[in-house]
N, C-alpha and C positions, 0 to 999 in steps of 0.2 A: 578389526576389532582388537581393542587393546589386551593383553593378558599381564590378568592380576596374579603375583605371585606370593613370595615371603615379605611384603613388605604391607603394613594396612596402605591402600587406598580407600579416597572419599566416595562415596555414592550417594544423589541423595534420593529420598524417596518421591516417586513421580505417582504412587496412588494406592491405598489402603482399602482392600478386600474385607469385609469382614465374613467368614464362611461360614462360622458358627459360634454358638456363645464364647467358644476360648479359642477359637483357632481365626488367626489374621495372618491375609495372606499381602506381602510386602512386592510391589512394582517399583522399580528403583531406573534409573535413569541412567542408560550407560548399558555395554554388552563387552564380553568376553569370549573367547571358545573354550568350549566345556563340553562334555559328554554326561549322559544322562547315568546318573548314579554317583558322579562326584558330588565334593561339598566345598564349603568355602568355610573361613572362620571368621566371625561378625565379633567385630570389637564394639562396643560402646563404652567410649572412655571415660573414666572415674570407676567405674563398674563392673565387666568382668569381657573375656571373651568366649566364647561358644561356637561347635563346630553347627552347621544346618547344611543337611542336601538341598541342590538346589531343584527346581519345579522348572524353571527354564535358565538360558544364557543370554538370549536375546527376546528381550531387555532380561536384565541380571532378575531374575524370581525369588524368593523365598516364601513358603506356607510353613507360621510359626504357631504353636501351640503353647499358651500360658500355665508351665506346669510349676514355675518358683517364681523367685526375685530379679532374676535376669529378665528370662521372657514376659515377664509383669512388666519389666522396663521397656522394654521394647512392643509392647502392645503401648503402652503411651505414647509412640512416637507418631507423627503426622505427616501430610504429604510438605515438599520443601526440609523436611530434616534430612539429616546427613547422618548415613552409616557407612562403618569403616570399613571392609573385607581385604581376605588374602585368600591365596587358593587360586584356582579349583587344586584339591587336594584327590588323592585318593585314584584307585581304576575304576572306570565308568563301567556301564553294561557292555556285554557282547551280542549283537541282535543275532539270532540261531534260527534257522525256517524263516518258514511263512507265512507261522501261524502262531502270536505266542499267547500264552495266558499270563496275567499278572495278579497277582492278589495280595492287597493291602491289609492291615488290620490297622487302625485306627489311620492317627495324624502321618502314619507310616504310608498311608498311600499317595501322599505328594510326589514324592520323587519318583512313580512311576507315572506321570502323567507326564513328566519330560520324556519316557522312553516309550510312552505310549503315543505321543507326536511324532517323536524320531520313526519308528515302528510304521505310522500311518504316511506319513511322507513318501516312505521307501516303496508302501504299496504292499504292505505286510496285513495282515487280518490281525486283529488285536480283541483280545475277549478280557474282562478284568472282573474282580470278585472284588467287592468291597465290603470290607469287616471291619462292624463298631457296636459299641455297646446296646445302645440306644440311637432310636431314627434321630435325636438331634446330635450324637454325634457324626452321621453319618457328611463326610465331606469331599465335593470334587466330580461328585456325582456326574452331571450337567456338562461338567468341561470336559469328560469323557465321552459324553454321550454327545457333543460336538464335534470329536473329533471325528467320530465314526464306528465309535466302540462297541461291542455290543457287551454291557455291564449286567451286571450282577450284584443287587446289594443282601448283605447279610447280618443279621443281627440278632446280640444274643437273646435280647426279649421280646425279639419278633414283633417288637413294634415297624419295621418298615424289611422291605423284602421276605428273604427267608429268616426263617428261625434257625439259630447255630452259629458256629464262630467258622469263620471264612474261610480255612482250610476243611473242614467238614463239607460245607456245601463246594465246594471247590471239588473235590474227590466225587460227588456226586453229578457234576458237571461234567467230570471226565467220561463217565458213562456214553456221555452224547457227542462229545467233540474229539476232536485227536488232535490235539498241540503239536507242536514240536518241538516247544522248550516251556519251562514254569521261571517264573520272577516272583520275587516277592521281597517285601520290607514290613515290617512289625514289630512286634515282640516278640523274645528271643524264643519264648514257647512256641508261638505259630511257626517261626522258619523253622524249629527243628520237625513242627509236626510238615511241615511243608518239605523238609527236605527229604524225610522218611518215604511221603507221597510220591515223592519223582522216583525214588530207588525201587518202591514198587510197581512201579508203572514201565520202569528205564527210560526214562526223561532226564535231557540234560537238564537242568539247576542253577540259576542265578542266584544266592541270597543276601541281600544288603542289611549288614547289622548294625546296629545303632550301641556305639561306644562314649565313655568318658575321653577324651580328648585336650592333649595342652598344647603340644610343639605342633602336630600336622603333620613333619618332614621327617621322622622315622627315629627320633633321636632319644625322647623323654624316656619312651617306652610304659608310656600312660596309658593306651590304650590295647596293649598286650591281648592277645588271645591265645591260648595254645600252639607259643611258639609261632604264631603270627603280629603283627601289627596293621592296627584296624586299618590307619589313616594311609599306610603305604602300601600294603597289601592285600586289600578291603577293595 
């Protein structure tokens, strides 16, 4: 499999998900090696680039959600268009046990459904919480519960699953299961309410954040965190 680096390559799109009313998930044509929890950077030329974790590598995945004028562009795209990528950027997951929990809060639970494949391949037990506002935002469901998952949806107006936001019901889950690591991707509120969870519980912690991102390779310092950088040390 070829590896895409700092340079855009063409892909083009081999078939268009739609998941739910703003989230389109992108099957592209062509594979690289990549670990679950990296990202790639998607050019669409005249217009802008943007970092996305990927959902798989084989074939190249993307699940994009229409929150501006970029991803507006790129929900317009069709199967036979061509997108640009570089990447995979970034350190992937570390799989820990044999038992892991994952819990998404919204369009943020894409990229653990590559490490919930990875996870089930190896023969690993994989349990995931899924957290979204509302049952239509609820996404990915399904592709979970194919691989073997045993899911958990969570929502905060208890239109579909539980009622609550995904770290809440999550902590209540733990009552019954015994993990042996937590993953999660969301917003920045849920990972810290999710990180706080594993220190009480002493659970090792994965948490994948979601940053503004320009260069990818450690240079701009765009996507700064506390004396970290997302895209290289992320």
């Amino acid at each position: 499999m070829p590896t895409v680096h700092n340079l855009p390559q063409p892909f083009k799109i081999a078939e268009v998900i739609e998941e739910s009313y703003r989230v389109k998930t992108f099957v592209l044509e062509g594979s690289f090696e990549a670990e679950p929890g990296q990202f790639v950077m998607l050019w669409l030329p005249g217009v802008d680039e943007k970092p996305f974790s990927l959902v798989n590598s084989n074939p190249v995945t993307l699940t994009v959600a229409r929150v501006g004028p970029f991803t507006s562009e790129l929900h317009r795209r069709k199967p036979g268009d061509t997108l640009w990528l570089r990447g995979p950027f970034g350190n992937g997951f570390t799989l820990e046990g044999e038992h892991l929990l994952l819990i998404g809060g919204g369009y943020g639970v894409a990229p653990l459904l590559f490490l919930a494949r990875k996870a089930r391949e190896g023969g690993r037990r994989v349990s995931v919480v899924i957290g979204a506002s509302t049952a239509r935002d609820v996404i990915l469901a399904e592709n979970f519960l194919a691989l073997g998952c045993h899911v958990i949806i969570a929502t905060e107006d208890g239109s579909r699953g539980f009622r609550g936001k995904a770290p809440e019901v999550a902590e209540e889950l733990l009552r019954d299961i015994n993990p042996d690591a937590l993953y999660a991707c969301g917003p920045e509120g849920m990972l810290e309410a999710v990180r706080m969870m594993a220190g009480r519980r002493g659970l090792p912690v994965q948490l994948s954040y979601e940053s503004y991102i320009r260069c990818a390779i450690g240079v701009c310092g765009s996507c700064q965190r506390s004396g970290w950088l997302v895209c290289r040390d992320g």
